[in-house]
C-alpha positions in Angstrom: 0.0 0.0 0.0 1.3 3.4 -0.8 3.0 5.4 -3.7 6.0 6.2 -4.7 7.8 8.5 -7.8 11.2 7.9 -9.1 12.8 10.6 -11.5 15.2 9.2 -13.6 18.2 11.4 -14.9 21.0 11.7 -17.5 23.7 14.2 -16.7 21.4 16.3 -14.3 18.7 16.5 -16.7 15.6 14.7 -16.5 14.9 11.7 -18.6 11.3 10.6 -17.1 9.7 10.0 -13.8 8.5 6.7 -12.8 5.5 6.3 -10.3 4.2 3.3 -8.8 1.0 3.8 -6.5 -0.5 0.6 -4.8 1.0 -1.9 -7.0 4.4 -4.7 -6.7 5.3 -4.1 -9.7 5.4 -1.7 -13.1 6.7 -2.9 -16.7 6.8 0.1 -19.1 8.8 -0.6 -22.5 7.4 2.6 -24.6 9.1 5.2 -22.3 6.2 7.7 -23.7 7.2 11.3 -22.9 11.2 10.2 -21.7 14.4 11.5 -23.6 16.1 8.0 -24.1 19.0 9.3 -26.5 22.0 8.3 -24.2 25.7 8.2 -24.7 28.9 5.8 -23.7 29.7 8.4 -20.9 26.2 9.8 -19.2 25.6 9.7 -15.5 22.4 8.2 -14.9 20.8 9.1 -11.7 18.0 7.9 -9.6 16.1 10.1 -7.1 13.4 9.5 -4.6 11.2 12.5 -4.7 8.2 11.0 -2.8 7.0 7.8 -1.2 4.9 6.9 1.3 5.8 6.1 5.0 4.6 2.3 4.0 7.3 1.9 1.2 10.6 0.7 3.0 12.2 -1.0 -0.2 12.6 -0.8 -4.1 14.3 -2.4 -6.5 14.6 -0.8 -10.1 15.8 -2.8 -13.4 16.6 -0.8 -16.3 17.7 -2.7 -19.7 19.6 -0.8 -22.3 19.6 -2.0 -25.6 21.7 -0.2 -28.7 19.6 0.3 -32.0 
């Protein structure tokens, strides 16, 4: 129970945000709305920016793939 928003970032810019709200688990493969042009050297950075009192752990997968 509860909710919780990730932002996901490339070199201090923001790629996406990511919220899950009463659910285990999330899939999302289209990325609508995110900036997903990376290159070899980008810092990729996860922040917290809200959760609820009832979240205490979270585990985040992300799978690049070159096109």
């Amino acid at each position: 129970t509860g909710s919780i928003n990730l932002n996901i970032r490339r070199n201090n810019s923001l790629l996406g945000n990511y919220q899950l709200t009463n659910q285990t688990g999330s899939i999302d493969s289209t990325l609508t709305g995110w900036n997903v042009t990376l290159s070899n050297d980008d810092l990729i950075e996860f922040y917290v920016s809200q959760s609820s009192t009832y979240i205490t752990d979270l585990t985040f997968f992300m799978d690049l793939q070159s096109v």
